[in-house]
gemmi code that builds the backbone of each chain (N, CA, C; Angstrom):
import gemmi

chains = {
    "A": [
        ("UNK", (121.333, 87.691, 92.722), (120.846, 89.052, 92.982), (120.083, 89.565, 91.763)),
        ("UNK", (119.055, 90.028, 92.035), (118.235, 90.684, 90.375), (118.939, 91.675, 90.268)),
        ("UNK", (118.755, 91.818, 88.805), (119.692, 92.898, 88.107), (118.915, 94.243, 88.321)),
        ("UNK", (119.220, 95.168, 86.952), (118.559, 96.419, 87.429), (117.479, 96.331, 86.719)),
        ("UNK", (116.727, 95.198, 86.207), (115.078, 95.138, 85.848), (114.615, 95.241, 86.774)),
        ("UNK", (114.707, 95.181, 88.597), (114.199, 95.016, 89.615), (113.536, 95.668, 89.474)),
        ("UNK", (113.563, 97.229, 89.627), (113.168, 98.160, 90.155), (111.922, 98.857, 89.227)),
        ("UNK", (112.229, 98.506, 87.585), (110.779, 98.825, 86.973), (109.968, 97.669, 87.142)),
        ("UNK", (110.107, 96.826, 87.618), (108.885, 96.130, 87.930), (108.193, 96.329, 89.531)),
        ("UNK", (108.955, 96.908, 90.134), (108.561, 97.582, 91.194), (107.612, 99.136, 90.966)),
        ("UNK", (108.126, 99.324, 90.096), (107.421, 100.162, 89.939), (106.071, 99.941, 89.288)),
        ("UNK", (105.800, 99.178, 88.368), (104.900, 98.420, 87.352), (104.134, 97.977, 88.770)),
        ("UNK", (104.498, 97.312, 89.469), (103.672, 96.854, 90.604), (103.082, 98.099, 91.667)),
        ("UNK", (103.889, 99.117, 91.621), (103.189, 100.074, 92.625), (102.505, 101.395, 91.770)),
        ("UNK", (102.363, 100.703, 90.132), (101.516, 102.063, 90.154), (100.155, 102.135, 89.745)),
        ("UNK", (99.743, 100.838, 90.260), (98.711, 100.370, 90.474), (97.494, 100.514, 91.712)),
        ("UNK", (97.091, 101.762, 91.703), (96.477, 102.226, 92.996), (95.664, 101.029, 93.858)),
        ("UNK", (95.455, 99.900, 93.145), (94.566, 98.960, 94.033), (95.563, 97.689, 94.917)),
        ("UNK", (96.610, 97.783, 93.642), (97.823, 96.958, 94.423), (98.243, 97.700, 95.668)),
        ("UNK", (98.415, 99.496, 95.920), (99.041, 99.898, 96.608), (98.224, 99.644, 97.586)),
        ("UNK", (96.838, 99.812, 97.688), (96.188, 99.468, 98.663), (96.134, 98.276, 98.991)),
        ("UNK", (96.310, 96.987, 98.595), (96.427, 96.001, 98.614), (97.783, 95.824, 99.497)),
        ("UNK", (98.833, 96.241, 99.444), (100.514, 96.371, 99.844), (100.028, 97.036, 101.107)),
        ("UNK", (99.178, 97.969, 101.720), (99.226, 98.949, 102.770), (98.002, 97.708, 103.721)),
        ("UNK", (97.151, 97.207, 103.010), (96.000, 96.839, 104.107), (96.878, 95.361, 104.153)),
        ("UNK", (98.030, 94.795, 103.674), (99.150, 93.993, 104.199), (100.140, 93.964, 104.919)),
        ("UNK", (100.678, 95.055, 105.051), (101.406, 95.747, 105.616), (100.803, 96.230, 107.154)),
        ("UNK", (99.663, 96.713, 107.374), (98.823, 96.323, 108.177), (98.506, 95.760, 108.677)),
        ("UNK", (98.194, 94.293, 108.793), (97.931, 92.992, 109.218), (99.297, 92.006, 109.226)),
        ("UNK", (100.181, 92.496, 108.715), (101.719, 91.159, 108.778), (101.537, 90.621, 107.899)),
        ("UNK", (100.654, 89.875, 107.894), (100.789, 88.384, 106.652), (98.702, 88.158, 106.485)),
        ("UNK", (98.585, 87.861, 105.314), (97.236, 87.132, 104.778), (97.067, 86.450, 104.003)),
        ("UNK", (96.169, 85.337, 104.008), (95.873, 84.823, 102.900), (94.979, 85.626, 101.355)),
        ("UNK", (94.766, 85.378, 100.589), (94.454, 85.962, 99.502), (92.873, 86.097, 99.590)),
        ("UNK", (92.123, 84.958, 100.395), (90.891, 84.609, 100.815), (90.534, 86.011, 101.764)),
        ("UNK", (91.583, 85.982, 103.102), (90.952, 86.931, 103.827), (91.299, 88.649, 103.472)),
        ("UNK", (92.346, 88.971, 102.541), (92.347, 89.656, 101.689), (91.333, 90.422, 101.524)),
        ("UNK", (90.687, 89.506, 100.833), (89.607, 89.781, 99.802), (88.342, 89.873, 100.862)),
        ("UNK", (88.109, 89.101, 102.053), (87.219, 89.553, 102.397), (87.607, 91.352, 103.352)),
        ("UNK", (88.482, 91.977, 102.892), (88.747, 93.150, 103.676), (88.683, 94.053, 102.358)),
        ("UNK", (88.827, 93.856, 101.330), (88.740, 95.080, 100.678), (87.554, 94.735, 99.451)),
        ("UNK", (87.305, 95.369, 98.507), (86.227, 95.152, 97.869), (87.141, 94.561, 96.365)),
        ("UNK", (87.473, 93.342, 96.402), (87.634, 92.796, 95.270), (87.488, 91.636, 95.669)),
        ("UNK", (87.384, 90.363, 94.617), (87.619, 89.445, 94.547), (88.386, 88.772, 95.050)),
        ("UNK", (88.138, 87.070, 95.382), (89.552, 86.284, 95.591), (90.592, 86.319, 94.408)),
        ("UNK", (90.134, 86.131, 93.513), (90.458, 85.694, 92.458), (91.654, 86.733, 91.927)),
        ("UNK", (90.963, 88.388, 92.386), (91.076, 89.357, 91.370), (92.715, 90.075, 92.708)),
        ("UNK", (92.951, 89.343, 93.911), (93.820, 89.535, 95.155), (94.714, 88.721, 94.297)),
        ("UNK", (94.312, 87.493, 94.012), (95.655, 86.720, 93.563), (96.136, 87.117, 92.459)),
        ("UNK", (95.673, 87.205, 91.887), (96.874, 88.192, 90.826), (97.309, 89.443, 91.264)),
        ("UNK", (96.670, 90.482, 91.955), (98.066, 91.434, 92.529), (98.610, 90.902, 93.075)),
        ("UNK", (98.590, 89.754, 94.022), (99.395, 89.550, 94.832), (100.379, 88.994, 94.176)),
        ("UNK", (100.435, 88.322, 93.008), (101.396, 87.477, 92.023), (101.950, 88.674, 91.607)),
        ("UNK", (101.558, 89.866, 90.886), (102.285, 90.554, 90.421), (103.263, 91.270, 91.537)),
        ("UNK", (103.076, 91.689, 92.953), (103.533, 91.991, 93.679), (104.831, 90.942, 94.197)),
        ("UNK", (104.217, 90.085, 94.429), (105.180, 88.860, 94.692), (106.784, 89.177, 93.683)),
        ("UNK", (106.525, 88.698, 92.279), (107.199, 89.223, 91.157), (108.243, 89.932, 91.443)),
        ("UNK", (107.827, 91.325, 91.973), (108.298, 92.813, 92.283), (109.311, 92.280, 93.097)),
        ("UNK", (108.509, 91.290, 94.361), (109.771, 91.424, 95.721), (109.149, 92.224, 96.518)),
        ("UNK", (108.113, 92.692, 96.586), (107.416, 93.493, 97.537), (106.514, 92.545, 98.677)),
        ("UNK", (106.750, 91.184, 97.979), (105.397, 90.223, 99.426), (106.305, 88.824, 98.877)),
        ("UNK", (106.363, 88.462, 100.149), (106.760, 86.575, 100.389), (105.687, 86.031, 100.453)),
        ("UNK", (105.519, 85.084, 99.867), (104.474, 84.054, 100.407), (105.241, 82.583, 101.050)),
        ("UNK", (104.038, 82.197, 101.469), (104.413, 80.969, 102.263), (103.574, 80.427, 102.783)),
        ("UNK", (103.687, 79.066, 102.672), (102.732, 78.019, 102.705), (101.650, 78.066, 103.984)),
        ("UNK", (100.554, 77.890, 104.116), (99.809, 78.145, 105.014), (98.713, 77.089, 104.993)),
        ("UNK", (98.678, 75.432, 105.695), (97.901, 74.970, 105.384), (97.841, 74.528, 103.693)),
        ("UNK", (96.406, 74.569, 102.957), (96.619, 74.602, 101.898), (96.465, 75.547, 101.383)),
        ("UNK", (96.305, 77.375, 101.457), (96.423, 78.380, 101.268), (98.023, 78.932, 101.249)),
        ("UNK", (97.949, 79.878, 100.725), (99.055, 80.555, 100.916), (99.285, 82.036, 101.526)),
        ("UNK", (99.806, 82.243, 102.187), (99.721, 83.183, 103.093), (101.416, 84.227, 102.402)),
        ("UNK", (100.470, 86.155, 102.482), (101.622, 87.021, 101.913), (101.600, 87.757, 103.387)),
        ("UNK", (103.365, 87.969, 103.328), (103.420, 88.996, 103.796), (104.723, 90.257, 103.323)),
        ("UNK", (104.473, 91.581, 103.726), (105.309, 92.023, 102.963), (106.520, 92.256, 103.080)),
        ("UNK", (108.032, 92.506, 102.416), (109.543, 91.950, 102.592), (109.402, 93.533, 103.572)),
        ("UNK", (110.519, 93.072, 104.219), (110.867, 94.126, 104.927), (111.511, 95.580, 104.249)),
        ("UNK", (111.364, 96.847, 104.449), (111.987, 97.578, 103.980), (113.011, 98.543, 104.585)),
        ("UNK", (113.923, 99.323, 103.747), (115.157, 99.761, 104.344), (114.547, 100.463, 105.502)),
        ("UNK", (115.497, 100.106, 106.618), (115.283, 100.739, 107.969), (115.662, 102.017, 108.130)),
        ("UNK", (116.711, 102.349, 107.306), (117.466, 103.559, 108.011), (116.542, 104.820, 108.110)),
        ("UNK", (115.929, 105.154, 107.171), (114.531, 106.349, 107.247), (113.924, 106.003, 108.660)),
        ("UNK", (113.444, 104.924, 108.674), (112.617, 104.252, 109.315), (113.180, 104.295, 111.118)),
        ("UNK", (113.842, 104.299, 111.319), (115.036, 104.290, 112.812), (114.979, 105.891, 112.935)),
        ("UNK", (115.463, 106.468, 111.746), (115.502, 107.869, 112.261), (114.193, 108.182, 112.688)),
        ("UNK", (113.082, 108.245, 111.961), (111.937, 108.645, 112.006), (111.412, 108.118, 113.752)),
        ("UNK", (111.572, 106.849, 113.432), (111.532, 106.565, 115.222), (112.013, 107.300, 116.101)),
        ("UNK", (113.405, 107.178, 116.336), (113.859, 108.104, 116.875), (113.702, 109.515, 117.129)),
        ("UNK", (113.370, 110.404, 115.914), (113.031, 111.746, 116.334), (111.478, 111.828, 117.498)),
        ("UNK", (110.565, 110.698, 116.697), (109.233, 110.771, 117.389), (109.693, 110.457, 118.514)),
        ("UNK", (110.145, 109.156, 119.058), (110.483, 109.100, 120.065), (110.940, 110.302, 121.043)),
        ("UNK", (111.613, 111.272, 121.205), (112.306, 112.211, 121.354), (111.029, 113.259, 121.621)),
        ("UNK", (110.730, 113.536, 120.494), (109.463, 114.503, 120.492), (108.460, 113.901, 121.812)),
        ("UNK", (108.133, 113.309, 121.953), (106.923, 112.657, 122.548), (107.474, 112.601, 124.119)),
        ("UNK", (108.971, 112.218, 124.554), (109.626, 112.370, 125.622), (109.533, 114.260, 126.070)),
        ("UNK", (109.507, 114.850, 125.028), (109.762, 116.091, 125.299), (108.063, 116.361, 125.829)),
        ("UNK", (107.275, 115.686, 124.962), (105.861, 116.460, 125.603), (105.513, 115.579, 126.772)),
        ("UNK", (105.698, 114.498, 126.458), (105.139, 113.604, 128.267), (105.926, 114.608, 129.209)),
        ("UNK", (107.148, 115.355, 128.978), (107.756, 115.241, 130.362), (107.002, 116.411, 130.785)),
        ("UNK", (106.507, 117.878, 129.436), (105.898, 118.924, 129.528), (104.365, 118.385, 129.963)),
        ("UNK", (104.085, 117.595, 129.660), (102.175, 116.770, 130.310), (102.725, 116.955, 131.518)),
        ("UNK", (103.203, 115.579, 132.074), (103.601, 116.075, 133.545), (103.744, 116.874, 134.132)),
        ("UNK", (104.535, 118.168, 133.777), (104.937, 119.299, 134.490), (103.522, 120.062, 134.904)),
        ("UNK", (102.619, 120.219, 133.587), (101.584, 121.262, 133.349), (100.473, 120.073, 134.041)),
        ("UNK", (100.477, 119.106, 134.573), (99.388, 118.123, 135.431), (99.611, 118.475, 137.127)),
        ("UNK", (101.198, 118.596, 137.149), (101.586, 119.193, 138.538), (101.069, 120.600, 139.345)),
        ("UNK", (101.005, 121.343, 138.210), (100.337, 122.864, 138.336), (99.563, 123.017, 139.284)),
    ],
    "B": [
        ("UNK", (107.319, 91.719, 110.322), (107.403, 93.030, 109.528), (108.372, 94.137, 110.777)),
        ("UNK", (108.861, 95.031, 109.961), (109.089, 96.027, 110.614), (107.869, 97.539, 111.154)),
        ("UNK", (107.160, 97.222, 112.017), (106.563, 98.384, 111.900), (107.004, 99.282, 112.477)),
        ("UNK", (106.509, 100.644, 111.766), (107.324, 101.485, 112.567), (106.242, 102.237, 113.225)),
        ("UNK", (106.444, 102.261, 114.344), (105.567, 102.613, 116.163), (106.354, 102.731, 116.944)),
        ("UNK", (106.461, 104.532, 117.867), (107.429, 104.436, 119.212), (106.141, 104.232, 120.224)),
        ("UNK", (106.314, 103.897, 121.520), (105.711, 104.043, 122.250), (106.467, 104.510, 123.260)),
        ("UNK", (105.395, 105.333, 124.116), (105.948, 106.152, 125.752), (105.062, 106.173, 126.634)),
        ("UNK", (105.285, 106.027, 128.034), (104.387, 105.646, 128.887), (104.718, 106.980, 129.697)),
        ("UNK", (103.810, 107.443, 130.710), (104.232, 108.141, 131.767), (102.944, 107.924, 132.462)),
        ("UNK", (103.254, 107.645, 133.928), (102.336, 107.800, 135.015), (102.324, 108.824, 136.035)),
        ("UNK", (101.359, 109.266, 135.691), (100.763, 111.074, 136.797), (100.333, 110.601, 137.819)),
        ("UNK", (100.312, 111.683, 138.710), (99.730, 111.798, 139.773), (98.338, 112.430, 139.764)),
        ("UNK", (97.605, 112.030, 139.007), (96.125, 112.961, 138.781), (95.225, 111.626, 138.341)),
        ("UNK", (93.958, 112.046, 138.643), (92.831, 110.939, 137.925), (92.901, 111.289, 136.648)),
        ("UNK", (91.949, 110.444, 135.793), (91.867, 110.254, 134.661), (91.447, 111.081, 133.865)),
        ("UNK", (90.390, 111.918, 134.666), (89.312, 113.094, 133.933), (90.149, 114.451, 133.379)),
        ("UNK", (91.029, 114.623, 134.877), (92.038, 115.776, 134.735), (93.189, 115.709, 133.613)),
        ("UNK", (93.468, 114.531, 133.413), (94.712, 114.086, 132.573), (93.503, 114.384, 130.923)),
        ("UNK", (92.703, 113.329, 131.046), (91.556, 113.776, 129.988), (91.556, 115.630, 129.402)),
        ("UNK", (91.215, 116.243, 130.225), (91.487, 117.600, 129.981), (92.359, 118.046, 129.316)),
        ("UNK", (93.660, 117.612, 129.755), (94.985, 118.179, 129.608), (95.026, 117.672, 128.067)),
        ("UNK", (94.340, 116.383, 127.897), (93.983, 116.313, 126.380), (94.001, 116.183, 125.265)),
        ("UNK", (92.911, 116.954, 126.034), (91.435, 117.323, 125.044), (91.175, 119.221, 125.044)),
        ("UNK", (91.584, 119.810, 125.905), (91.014, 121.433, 126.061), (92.409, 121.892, 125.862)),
        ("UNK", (92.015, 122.535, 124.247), (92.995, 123.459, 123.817), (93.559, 124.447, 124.642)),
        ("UNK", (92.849, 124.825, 125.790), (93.927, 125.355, 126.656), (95.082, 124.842, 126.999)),
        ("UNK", (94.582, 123.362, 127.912), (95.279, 122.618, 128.232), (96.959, 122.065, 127.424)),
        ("UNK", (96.171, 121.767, 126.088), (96.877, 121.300, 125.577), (98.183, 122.192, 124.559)),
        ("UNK", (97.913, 123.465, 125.082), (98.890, 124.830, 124.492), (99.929, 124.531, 125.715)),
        ("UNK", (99.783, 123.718, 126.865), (100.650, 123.618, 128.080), (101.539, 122.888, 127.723)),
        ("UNK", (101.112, 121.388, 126.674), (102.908, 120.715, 127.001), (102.223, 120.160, 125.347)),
        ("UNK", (101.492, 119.953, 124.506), (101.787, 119.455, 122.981), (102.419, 120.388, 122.183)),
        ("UNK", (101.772, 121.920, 122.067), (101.994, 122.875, 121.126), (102.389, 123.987, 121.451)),
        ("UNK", (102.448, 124.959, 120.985), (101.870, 126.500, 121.320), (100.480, 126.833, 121.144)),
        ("UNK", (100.024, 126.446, 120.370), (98.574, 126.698, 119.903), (97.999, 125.315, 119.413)),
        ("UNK", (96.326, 124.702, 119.647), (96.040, 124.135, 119.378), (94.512, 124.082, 118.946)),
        ("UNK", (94.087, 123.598, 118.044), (92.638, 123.580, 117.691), (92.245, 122.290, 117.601)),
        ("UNK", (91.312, 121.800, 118.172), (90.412, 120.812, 117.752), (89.339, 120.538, 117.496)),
        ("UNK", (88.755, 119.779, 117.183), (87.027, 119.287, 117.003), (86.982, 117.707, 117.770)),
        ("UNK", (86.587, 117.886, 119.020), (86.752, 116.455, 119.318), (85.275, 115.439, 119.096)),
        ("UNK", (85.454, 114.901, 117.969), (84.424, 114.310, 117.441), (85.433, 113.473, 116.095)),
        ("UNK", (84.967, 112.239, 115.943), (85.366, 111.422, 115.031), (85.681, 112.124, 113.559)),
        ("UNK", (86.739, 112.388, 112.759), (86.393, 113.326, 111.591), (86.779, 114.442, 111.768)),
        ("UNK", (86.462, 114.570, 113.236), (86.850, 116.157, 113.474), (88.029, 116.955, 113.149)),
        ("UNK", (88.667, 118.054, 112.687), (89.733, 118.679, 112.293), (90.710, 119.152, 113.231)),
        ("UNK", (91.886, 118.264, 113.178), (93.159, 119.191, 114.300), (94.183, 119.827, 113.705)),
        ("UNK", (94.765, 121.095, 114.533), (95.503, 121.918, 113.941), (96.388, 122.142, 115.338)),
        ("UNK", (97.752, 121.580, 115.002), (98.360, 122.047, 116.092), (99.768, 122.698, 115.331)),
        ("UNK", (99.497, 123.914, 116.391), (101.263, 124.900, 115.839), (102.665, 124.850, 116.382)),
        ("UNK", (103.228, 124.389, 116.571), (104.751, 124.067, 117.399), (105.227, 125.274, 117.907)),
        ("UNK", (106.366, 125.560, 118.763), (106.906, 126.390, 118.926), (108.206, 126.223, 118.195)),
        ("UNK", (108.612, 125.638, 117.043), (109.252, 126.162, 116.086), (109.353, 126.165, 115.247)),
        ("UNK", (107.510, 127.076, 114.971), (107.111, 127.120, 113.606), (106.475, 126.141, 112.969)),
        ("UNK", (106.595, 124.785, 113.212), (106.068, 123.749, 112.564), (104.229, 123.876, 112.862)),
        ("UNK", (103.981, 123.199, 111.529), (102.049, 123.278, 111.535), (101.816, 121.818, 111.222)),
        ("UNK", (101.373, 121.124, 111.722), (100.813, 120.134, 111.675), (99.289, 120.186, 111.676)),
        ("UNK", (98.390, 119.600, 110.671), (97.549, 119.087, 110.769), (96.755, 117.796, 111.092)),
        ("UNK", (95.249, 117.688, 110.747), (95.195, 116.044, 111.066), (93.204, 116.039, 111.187)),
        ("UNK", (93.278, 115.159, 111.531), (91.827, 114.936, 112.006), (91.773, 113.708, 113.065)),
        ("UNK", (90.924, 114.240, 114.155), (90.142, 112.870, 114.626), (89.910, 111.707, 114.435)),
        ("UNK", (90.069, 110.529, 114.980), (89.889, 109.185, 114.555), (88.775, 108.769, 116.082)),
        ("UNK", (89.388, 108.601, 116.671), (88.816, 108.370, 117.335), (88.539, 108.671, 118.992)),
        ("UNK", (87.373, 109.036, 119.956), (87.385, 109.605, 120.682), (86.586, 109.097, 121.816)),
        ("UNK", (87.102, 108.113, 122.802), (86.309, 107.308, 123.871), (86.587, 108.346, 125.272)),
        ("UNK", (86.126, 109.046, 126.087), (86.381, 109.946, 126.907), (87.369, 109.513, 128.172)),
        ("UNK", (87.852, 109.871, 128.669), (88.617, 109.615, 129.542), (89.527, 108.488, 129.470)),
        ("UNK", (89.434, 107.677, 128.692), (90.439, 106.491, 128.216), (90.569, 106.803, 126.715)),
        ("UNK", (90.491, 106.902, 125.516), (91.538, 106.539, 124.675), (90.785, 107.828, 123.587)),
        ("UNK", (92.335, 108.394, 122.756), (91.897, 109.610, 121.631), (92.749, 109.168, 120.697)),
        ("UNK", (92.618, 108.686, 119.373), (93.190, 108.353, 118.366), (93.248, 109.363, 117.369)),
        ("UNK", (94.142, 110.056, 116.449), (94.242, 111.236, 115.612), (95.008, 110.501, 114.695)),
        ("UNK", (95.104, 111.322, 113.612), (96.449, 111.408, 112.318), (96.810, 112.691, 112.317)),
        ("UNK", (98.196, 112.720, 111.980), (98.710, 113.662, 111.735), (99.758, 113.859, 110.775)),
        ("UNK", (100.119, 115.236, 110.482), (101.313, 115.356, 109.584), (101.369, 116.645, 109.456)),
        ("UNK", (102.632, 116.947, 109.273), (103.555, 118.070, 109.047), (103.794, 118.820, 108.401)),
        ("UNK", (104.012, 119.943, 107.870), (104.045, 120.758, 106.169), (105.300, 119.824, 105.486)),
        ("UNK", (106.059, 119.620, 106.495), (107.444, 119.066, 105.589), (107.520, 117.966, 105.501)),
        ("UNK", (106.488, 116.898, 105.846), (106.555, 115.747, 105.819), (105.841, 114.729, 105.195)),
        ("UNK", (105.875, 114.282, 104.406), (105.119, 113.308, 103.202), (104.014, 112.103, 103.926)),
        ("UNK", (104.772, 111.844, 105.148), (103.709, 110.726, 105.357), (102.994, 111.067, 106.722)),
        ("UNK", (101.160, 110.692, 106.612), (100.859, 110.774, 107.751), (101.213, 109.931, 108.789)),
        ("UNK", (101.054, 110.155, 110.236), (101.183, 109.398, 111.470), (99.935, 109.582, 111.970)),
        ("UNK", (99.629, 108.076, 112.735), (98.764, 107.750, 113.816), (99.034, 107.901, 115.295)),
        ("UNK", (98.521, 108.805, 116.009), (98.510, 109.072, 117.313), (97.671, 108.330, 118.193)),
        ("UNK", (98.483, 107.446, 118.886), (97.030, 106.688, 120.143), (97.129, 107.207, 121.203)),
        ("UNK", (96.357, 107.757, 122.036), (96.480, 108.457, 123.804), (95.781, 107.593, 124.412)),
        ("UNK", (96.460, 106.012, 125.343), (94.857, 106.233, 126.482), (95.822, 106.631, 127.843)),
        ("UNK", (94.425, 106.542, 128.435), (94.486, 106.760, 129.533), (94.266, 105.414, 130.797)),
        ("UNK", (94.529, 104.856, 131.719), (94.830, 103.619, 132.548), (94.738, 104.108, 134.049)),
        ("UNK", (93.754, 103.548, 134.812), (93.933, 103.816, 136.094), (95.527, 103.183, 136.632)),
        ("UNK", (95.997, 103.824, 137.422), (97.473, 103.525, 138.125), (97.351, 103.299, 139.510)),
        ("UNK", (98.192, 102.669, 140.340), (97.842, 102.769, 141.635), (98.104, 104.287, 142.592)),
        ("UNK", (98.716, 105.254, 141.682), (98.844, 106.226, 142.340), (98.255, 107.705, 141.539)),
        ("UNK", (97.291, 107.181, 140.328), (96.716, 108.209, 139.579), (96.554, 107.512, 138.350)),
        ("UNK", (97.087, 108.193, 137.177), (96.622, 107.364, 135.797), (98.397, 107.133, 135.126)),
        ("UNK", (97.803, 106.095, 134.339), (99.026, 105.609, 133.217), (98.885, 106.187, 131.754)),
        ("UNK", (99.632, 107.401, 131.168), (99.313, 107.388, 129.917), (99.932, 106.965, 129.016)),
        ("UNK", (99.831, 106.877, 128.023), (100.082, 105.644, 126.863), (100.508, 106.366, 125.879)),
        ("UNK", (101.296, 106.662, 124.750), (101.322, 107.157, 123.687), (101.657, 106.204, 122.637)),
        ("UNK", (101.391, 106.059, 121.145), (101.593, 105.130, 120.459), (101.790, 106.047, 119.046)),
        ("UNK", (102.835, 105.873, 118.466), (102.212, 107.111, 117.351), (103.033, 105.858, 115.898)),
        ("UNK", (102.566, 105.786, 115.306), (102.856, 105.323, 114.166), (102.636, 105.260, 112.411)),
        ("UNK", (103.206, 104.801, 112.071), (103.387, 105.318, 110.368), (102.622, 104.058, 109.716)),
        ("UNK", (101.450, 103.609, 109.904), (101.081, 102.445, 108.893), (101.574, 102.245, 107.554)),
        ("UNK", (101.505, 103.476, 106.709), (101.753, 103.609, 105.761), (103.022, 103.599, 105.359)),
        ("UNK", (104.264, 103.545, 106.004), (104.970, 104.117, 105.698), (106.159, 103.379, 104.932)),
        ("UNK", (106.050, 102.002, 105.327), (106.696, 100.983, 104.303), (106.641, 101.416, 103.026)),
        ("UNK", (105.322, 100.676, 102.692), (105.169, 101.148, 101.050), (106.041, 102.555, 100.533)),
        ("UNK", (105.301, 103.715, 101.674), (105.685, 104.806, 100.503), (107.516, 105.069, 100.619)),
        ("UNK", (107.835, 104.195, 101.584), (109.495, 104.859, 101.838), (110.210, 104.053, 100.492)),
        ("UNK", (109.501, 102.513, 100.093), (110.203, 101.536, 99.452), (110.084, 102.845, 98.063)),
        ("UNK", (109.037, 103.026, 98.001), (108.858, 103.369, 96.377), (109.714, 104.335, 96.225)),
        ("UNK", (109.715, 105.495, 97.249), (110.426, 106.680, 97.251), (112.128, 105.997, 96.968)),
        ("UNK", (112.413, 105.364, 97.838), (113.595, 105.083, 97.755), (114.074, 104.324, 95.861)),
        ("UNK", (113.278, 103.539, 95.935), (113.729, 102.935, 94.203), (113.419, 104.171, 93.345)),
        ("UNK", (112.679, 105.265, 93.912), (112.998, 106.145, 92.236), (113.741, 107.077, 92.713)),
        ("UNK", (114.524, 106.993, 93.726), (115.730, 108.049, 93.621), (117.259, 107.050, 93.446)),
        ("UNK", (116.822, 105.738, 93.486), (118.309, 105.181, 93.144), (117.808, 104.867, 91.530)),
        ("UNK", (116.486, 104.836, 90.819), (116.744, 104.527, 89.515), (117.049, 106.178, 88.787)),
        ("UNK", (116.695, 106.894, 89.261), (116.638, 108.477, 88.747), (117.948, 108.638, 89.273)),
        ("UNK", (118.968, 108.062, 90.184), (120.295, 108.731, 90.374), (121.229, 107.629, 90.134)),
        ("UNK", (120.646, 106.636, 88.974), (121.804, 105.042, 89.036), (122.552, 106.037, 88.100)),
        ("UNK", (123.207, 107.169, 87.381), (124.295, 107.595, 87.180), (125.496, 107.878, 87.991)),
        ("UNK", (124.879, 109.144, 88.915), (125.256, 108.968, 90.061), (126.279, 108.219, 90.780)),
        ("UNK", (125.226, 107.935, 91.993), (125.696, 106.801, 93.073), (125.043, 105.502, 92.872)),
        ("UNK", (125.332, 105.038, 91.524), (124.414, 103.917, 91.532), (124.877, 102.580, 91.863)),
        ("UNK", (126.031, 102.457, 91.976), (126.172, 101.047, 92.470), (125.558, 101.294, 94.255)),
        ("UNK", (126.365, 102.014, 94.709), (125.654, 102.213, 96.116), (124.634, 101.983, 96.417)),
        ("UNK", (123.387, 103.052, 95.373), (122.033, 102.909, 95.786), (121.612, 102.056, 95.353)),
        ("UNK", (122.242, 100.694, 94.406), (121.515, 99.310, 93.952), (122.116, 98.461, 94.875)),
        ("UNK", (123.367, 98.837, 95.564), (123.271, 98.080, 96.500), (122.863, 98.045, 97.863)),
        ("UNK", (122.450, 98.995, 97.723), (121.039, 99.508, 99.030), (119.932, 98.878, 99.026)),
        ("UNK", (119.651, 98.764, 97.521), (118.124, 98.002, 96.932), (118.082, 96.561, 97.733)),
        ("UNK", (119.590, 95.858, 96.681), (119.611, 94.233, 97.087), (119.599, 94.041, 98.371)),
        ("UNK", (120.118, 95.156, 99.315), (119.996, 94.437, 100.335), (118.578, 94.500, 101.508)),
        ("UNK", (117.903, 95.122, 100.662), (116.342, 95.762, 100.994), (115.273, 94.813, 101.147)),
    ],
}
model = gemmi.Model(1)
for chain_id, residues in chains.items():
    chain = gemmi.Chain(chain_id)
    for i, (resn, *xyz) in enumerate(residues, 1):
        res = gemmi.Residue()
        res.name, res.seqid = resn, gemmi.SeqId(i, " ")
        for name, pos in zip(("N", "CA", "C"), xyz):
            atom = gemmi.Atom()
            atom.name, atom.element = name, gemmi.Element(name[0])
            atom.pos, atom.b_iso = gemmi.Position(*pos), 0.0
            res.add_atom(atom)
        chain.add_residue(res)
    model.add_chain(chain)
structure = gemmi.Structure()
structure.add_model(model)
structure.setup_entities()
């Protein structure tokens, strides 16, 4: 288990506005190679693989073998925010479909 | 990955144009989204919708194909991250199918980060807890 250095290097990795964008247009797509990466945002191949190494580092992206590329995608994160947040939308959105309907019946 | 996206379906009894209306025309749409609603329906365009309890959400336009599909963002005064709204619309065999899709692209990233600087800012605290929240993250 990493100790408690984890978390400043998590941070070291996210306060890097091009990594974060880098983490979000991944997060986005599931998994990429560093190649097609790069052809989506305006940097380099070259200049992807090292955030992505430093990210990697963090624990914020798996890689895995892809061919002879390597392909990131990013670790999963805590659900529990994430379930609620579902859930309320969910809820919300039941409440207005059922009000669409009603006010389509009119 | 985990993304986080609810989806909801409901099928009306109305064509597509009428459901379209219901919307798109801030009248309409003071009937079952908001209490009050403003839009600009044009790509970019600015939305402002008011809840009936109190809540203000803003947003803008994304995208706007007529009678089949309206894409927005949105967000909340109290809420840190935006959401993506998808609406289409689907012929049905007995009127239209609508679609809702609303999701948080973003929202991995910013929940991870949020979360590690309130367990490193509270490892006095509850910190074995919230590091062992981390490891198992």
């Amino acid at each position: 288990m990493p100790g408690a250095e984890a978390p400043d290097a998590v941070f070291a990795a996210l306060s890097d506005s091009t990594r974060r964008r880098l983490l979000a247009t991944l997060a986005q797509r599931g998994a990429a190679t560093a190649t097609e990466l790069a052809r989506e945002l305006p940097m380099s191949r070259q200049a992807v693989s090292k955030h992505l190494g430093v990210l990697a580092e963090a624990g914020l992206v798996k890689s895995e073998p892809a061919g002879r590329a390597v392909r990131y995608r990013p670790t999963p994160a805590p659900m529990s925010e994430a379930v609620e947040w579902m859930t309320a939308v969910g809820r919300q959105w039941d409440a207005r479909l059922a009000a669409l309907g009603r006010s389509l019946e009119r | 990955m985990d993304e986080q996206e609810i989806t909801r379906e409901l099928e009306v009894q109305a064509g597509r144009e009428e459901v379209w209306r219901h919307l798109t025309d801030p009248d309409r749409l003071s009937e079952w989204l908001a209490d009050e609603v403003s839009v600009e329906l044009t790509p970019g365009g600015a939305l402002h919708v008011w809840g009936s309890d109190g809540e203000r959400r803003t947003g803008w336009i994304e995208e706007v194909e007529a009678t089949r599909r309206l894409a927005f963002w949105w967000q909340s005064d109290h809420e840190q991250e935006a959401s993506r709204v998808l609406l289409e619309l689907e012929d049905a065999p007995e009127g239209t199918l609508v679609t809702v899709t609303e999701s948080r692209p973003l929202a991995t990233l910013e929940l991870r980060a949020a979360q590690l600087y309130r367990a490193t800012r509270g490892s006095t605290g509850g910190g074995p807890t919230a590091l062992a929240g981390l490891a198992r993250a």
